[in-house]
C-alpha positions in Angstrom: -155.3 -163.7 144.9 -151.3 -164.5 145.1 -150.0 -164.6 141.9 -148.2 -168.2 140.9 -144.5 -168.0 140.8 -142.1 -170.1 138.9 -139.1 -169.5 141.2 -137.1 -173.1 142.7 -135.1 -173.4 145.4 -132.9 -176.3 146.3 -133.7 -175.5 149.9 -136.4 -178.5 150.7 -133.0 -181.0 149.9 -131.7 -179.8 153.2 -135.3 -179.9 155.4 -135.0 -183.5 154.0 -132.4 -184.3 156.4 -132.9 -181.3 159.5 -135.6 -179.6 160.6 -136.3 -176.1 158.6 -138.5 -174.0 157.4 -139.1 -171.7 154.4 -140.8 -168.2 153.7 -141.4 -165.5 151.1 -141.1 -162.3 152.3 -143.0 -159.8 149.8 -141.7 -156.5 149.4 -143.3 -155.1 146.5 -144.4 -151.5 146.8 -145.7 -149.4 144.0 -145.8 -146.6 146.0 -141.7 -146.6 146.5 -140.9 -148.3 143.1 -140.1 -152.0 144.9 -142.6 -153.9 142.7 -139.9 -155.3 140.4 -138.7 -159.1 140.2 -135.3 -159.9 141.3 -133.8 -159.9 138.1 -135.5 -157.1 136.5 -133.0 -153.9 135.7 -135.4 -151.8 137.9 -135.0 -154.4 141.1 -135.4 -152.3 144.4 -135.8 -153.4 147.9 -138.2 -151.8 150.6 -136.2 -151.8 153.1 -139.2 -151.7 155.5 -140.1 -155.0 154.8 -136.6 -156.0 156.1 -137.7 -155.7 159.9 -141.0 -157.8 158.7 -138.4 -160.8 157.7 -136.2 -160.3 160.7 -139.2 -160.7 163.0 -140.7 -163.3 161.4 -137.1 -165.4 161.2 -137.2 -164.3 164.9 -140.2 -165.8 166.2 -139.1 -169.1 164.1 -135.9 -169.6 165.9 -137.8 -168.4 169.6 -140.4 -170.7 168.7 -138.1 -173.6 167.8 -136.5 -172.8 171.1 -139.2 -173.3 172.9 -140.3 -177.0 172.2 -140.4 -179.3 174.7 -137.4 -181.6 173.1 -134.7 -179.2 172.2 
């Protein structure tokens, strides 16, 4: 089960008024010390998630690309 987050994001103003889209990227890792919130003193990135989020952001804008009205 996901845990519930209380982080906000302005972002859904601007997908009022173009299309958008919005994601979380995990990349919380015990195993490399990554498990830490944002602005926790211990914050770390696994970087191997990073090529996870640029593939994902990928296949949104290839996807977009593709419709039938672009």
């Amino acid at each position: 089960m996901k845990k519930p987050t209380t982080g906000g994001e302005d972002f859904s103003f601007y997908i009022e008024n173009i299309p958008g889209c919005f994601a979380l990227l995990g990349s919380g890792n015990p195993d490399k010390d990554t498990q830490w919130a944002h602005h926790h003193g211990r914050f770390n990135i696994d970087e191997d998630a990073m090529a996870t989020g640029a593939e994902l952001y990928a296949q949104y804008a290839w996807s977009y690309l593709q419709q039938d009205n672009f």
